[in-house]
C-alpha positions as CSV (number, residue, x, y, z in Angstrom):
1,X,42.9,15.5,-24.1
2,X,43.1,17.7,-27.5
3,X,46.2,19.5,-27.7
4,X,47.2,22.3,-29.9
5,X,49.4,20.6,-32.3
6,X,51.9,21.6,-35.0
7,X,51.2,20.0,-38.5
8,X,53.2,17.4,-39.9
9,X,54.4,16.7,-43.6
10,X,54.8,13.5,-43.5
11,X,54.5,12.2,-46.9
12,X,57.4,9.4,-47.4
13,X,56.0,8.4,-43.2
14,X,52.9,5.7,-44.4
15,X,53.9,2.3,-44.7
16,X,52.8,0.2,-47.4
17,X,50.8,-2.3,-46.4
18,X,51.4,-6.4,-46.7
19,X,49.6,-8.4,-49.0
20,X,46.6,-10.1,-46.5
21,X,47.9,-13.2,-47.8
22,X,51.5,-12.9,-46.2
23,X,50.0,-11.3,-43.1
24,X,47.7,-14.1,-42.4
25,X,49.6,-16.7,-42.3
26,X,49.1,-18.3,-39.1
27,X,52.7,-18.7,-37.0
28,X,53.6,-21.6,-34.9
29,X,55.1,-20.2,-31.9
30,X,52.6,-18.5,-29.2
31,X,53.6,-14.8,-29.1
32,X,53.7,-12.6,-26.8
33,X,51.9,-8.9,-26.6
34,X,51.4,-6.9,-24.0
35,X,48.4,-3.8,-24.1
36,X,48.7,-0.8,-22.3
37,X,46.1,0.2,-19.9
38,X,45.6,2.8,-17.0
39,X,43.0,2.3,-14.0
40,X,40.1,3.8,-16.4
41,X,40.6,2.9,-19.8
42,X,37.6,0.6,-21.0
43,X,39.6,-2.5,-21.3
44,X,37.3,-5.0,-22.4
45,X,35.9,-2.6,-25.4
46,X,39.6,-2.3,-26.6
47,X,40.7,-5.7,-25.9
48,X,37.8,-7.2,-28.2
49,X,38.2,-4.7,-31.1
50,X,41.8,-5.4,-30.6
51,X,42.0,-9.3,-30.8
52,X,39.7,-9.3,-33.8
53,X,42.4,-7.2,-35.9
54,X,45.1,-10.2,-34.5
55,X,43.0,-12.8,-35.6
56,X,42.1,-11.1,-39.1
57,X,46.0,-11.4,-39.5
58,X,46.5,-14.9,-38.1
59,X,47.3,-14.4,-34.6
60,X,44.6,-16.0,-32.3
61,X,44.4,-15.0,-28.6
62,X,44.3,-18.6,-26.3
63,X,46.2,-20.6,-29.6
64,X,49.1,-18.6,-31.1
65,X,48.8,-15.4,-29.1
66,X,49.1,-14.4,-25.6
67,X,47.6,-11.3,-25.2
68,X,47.2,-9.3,-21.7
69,X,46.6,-5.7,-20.2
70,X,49.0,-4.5,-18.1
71,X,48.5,-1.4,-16.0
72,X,51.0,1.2,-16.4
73,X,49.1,5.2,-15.1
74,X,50.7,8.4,-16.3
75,X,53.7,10.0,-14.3
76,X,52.2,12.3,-12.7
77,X,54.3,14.4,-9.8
78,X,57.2,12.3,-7.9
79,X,55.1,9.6,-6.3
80,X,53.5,9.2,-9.8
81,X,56.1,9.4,-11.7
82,X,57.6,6.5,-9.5
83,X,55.2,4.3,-9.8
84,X,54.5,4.4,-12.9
85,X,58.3,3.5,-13.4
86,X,58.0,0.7,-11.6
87,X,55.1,-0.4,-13.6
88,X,57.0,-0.3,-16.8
89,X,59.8,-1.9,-15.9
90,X,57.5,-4.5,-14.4
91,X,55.7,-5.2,-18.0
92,X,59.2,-5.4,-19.6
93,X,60.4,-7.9,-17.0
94,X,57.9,-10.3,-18.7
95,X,59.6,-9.9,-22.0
96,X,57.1,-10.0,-24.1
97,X,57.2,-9.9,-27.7
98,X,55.5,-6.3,-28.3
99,X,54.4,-3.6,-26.0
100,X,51.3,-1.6,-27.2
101,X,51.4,1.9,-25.7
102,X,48.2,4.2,-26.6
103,X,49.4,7.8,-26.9
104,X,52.7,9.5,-26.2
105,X,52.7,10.2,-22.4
106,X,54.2,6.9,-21.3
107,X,56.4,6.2,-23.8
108,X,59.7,7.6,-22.1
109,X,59.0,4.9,-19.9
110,X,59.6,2.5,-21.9
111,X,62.9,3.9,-22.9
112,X,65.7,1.1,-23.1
113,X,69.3,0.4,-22.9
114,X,69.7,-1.5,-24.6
115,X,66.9,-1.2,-26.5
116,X,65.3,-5.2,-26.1
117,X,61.6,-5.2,-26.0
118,X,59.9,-4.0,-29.0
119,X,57.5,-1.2,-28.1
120,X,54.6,0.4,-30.9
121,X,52.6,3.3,-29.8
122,X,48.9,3.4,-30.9
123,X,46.8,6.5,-31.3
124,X,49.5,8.7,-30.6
125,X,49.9,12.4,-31.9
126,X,52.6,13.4,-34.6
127,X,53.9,16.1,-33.0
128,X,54.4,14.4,-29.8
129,X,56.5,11.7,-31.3
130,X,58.3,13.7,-34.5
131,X,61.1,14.3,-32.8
132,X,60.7,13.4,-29.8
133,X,61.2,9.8,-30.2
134,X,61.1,9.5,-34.1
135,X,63.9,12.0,-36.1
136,X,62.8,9.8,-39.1
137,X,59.5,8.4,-39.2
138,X,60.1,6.6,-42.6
139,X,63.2,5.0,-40.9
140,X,62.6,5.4,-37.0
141,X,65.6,3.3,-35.9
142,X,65.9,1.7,-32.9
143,X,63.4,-0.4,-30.6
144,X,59.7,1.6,-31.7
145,X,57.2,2.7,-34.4
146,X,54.3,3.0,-34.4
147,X,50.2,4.7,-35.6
148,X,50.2,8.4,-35.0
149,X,47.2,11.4,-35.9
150,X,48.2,14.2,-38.7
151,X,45.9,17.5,-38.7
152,X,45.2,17.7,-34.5
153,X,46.2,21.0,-34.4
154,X,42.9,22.6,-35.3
155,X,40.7,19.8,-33.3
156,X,39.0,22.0,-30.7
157,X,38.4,24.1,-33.5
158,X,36.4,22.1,-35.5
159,X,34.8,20.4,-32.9
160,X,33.6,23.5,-31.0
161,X,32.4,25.2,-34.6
162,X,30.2,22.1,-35.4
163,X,28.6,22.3,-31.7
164,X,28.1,26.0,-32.3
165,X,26.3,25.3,-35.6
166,X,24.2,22.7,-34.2
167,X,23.5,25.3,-31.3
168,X,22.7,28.2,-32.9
169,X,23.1,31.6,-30.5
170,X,25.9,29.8,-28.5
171,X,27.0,32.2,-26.1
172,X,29.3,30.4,-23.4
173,X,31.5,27.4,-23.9
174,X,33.2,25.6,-21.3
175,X,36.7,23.4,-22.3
176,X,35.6,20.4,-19.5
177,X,38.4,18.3,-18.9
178,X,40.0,15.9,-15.8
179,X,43.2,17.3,-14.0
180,X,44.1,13.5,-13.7
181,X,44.3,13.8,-17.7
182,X,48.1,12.9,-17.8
183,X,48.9,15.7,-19.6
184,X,52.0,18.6,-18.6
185,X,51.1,22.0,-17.0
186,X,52.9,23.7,-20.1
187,X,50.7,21.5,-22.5
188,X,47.8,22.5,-20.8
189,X,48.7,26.1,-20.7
190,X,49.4,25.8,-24.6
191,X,45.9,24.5,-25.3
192,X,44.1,26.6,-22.7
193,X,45.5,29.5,-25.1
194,X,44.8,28.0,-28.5
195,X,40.9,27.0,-27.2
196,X,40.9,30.4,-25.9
197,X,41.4,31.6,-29.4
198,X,38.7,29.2,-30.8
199,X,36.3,30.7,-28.5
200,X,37.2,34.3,-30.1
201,X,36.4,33.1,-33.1
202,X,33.3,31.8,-32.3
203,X,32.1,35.1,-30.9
204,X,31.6,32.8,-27.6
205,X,33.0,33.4,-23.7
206,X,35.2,30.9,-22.9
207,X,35.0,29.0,-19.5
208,X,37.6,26.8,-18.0
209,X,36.2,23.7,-16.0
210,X,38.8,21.6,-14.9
211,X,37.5,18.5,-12.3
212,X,38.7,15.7,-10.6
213,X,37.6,12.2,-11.5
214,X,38.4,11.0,-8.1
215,X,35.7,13.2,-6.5
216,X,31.6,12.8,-7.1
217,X,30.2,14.0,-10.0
218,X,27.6,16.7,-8.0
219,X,31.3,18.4,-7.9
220,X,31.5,18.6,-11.9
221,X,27.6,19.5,-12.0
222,X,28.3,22.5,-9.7
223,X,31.1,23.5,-11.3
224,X,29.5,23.5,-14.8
225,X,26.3,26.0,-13.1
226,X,28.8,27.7,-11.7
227,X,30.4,28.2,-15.1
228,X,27.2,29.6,-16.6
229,X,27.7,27.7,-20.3
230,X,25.0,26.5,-23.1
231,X,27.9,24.6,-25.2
232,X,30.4,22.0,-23.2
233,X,33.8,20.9,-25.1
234,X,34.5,17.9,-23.2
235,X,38.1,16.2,-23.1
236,X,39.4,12.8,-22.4
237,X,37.4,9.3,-23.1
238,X,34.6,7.8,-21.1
239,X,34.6,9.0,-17.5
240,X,34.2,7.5,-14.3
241,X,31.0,9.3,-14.0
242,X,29.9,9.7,-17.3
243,X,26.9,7.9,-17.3
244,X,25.9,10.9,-14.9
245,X,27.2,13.5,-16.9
246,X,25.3,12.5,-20.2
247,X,22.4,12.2,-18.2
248,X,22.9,16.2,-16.7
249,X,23.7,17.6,-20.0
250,X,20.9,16.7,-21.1
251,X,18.7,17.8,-18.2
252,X,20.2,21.0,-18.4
253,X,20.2,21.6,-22.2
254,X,24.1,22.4,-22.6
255,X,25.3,20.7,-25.6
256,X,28.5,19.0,-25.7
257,X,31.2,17.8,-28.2
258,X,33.5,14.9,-27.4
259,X,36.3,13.0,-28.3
260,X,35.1,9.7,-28.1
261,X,32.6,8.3,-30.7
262,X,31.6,5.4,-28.2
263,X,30.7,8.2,-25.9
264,X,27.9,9.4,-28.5
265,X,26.6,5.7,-29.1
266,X,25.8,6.2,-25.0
267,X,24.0,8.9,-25.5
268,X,26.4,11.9,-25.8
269,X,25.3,14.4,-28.3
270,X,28.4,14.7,-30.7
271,X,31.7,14.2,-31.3
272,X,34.9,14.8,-33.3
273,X,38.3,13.3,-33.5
274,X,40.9,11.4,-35.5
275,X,39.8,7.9,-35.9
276,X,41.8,6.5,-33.6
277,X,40.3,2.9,-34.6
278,X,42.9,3.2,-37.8
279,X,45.7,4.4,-35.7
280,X,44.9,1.0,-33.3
281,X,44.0,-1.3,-36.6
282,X,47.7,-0.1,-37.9
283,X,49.3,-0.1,-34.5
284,X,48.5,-4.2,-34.8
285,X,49.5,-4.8,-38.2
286,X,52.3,-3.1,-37.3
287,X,52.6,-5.2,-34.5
288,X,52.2,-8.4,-36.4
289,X,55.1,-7.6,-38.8
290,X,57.0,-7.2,-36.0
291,X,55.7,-10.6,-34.7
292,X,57.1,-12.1,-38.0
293,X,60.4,-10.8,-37.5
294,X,60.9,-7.5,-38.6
295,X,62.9,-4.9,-36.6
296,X,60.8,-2.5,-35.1
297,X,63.4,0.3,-36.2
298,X,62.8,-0.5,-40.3
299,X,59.1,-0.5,-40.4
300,X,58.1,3.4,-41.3
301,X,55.2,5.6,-38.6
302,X,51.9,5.4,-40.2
303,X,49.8,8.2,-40.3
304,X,46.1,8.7,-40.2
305,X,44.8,12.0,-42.0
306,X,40.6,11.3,-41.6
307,X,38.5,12.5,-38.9
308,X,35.7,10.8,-37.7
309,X,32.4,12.8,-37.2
310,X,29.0,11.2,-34.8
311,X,26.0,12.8,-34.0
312,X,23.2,10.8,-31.5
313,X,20.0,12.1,-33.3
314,X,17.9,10.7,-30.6
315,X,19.7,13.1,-27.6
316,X,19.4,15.5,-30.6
317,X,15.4,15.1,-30.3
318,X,15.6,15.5,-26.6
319,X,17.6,18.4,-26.4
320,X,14.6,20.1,-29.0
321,X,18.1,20.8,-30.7
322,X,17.1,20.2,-34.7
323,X,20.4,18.6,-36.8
324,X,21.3,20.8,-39.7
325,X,22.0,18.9,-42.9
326,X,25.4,20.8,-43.3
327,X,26.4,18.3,-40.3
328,X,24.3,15.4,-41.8
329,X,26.2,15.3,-44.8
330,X,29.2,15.0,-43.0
331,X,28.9,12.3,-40.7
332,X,30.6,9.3,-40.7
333,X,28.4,8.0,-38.2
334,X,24.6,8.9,-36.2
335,X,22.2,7.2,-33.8
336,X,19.2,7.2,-34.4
C-alpha cells in the first residue's frame, strides 16, 4: 500500500559495501534464516530471487544455509493482533540466526527483551522506521537494521501523473486497494487525503474503491462500474484474484498503475515504485554480515533513492492506448 511519507535526509544512513571477496567466502557452520511471509505473499518468486543473492555471497540453501518461510499475517483488530503474536514468538522459538521481515507493519512483533534474535527488515519505508525503531540509522543499536525506500512521499503522485499522460483526457481515477492491506485506519485516512490532493492536481475526480480479498472478484468488478473511473491506481502486490482483474481492466479499457513490476510482466499495464529488489538484495547482504558475526546494532540502514518504472506495450496495444516517448525514455523496464 503507498503511503504519504515524510522525506528523509539520510546522508551518513548507506552502508558501505564489503569487498565480494570477503562476502563470499563460504562459512562452515549451516546458518539459520528465517523469511517472513503472510498467507498471500508469492513465496516461491521471493524465495528464488532471494537464495540466489545468498549464494552470490556464499551462503548455499540445502549446504551452509537453512533457509525457510515462516507465516507471520499483520495484527489486525484483537483476534489478529493475537495471532499474529503468537506467530512471532513461534518463529523466534526456533532461534534462528536472522529474521527477514518485509516492510514495517510486523516489526513490533518482533520486539525483544532481551533483544536475542537478530531481526533485518526488507523493503521497508524510512519514515516508518526513522524513529520508530531506528533514532540513528548510521548507528541503529540494538537487535535490527535493515533496507528501507527514501522519496515515497510523492508515489501516488508520480504514478497516477504517468497513467494520466499515457491516458490522455483522464477524467475519474479510482485509488483500488484491499482492506486486508495491514495498514492503520489513521495511515489510511493520511493517504486517502494526500491521493485526494494528487487527484486535484490532475484535474481528475477521485474515487475510493476499497475491497475485500476474501470475497469474489465480481465484488471488485462491481464496485469499479459502480465507481464510474477510466484510470485505476491500484495498491498492494499481486492479488488473490488478479489474474481476473488484469483480465477486466482490460475488457473495460480503464488503465491502471501498480506497485508491483511482476504485476506488469502479467499483463498489467504499468507501474511505479521503489525498487524494492535493492532494498531485498541489501536486506541479505546485510543479513550475511550479520551471518559473519557482526552485531546487528553496528551495521548502518541502507537506503534506496531509484524508482523503478514498467510499462507492458503489448496490453498497451490492446487497450488502443498509444505509449508516449516521454514514458519510453523513462523506463527501466517494458514488455513487448
Amino acid at each position: 500500500m503507498n503511503r504519504i511519507r515524510r522525506t528523509l535526509i539520510g546522508g551518513g544512513a548507506a552502508a558501505l559495501c564489503w569487498p565480494a571477496a570477503v562476502l563470499a567466502q563460504e562459512p562452515r557452520r549451516i546458518a539459520k534464516v528465517t523469511f517472513i511471509v503472510t498467507a498471500t505473499w508469492n513465496s516461491a518468486l521471493h524465495k528464488q530471487r532471494m537464495l540466489a543473492w545468498f549464494a552470490e555471497l556464499g551462503y548455499v540453501d540445502g549446504r551452509n544455509l537453512a533457509y525457510t518461510l515462516a507465516e507471520v499475517n499483520y495484527p489486525l483488530g484483537e483476534v489478529g493482533k493475537g495471532r499474529a503474536e503468537s506467530q512471532a514468538l513461534a518463529v523466534l522459538a526456533t532461534r534462528p540466526d536472522v529474521v527477514l521481515v518485509p516492510g514495517a507493519a510486523r516489526l513490533a512483533l518482533f520486539r525483544q527483551t532481551p533483544p536475542e534474535i537478530p531481526i533485518v527488515f526488507l523493503d521497508a519505508h524510512a519514515d516508518d522506521i526513522v524513529p520508530e525503531y531506528v533514532a540513528n540509522p548510521a548507528k541503529p543499536g540494538g537487535y535490527l537494521t535493515g533496507s528501507a525506500g527514501h522519496g515515497s512521499d510523492d508515489m501516488p503522485g508520480k504514478g497516477w501523473e504517468l497513467l494520466a499522460e499515457l491516458r490522455p483526457g483522464l477524467k475519474r481515477i479510482g485509488d483500488f486497494y484491499s482492506q486486508e492491506s495491514g495498514a492503520l485506519e489513521n495511515d489510511l485516512r493520511v493517504q486517502r487525503i494526500g491521493n485526494r490532493s494528487v487527484a486535484r492536481k490532475l484535474g481528475v475526480e477521485y474515487r475510493e474503491i476499497r475491497v475485500s480479498e476474501k470475497r469474489e472478484f465480481a465484488v471488485a468488478a462491481r464496485a469499479i462500474q459502480a465507481a464510474g473511473v477510466d484510470g485505476l491506481g491500484v495498491a498492494g502486490h499481486w492479488w488473490t484474484w488478479g489474474e481476473e482483474l488484469l483480465a477486466f481492466l482490460e475488457r473495460s479499457g480503464i488503465a491502471a498503475v501498480y506497485e508491483d513490476p511482476a504485476t506488469v510482466r502479467r499483463g498489467g499495464l504499468l507501474s511505479f515504485r521503489n525498487k524494492d529488489d535493492e532494498c531485498f538484495r541489501q536486506g541479505v547482504e546485510i543479513a550475511v554480515r550479520v551471518l559473519k558475526g557482526e552485531a546487528p546494532g553496528s551495521i548502518p540502514v541502507r537506503f534506496v533513492e531509484r524508482f523503478h518504472l514498467a510499462v507492458n506495450l503489448r496490453t498497451a496495444r490492446a487497450m488502443k492506448l498509444a505509449v508516449p516517448s516521454s514514458i519510453l525514455s523513462r523506463a527501466d523496464e517494458t514488455v513487448r
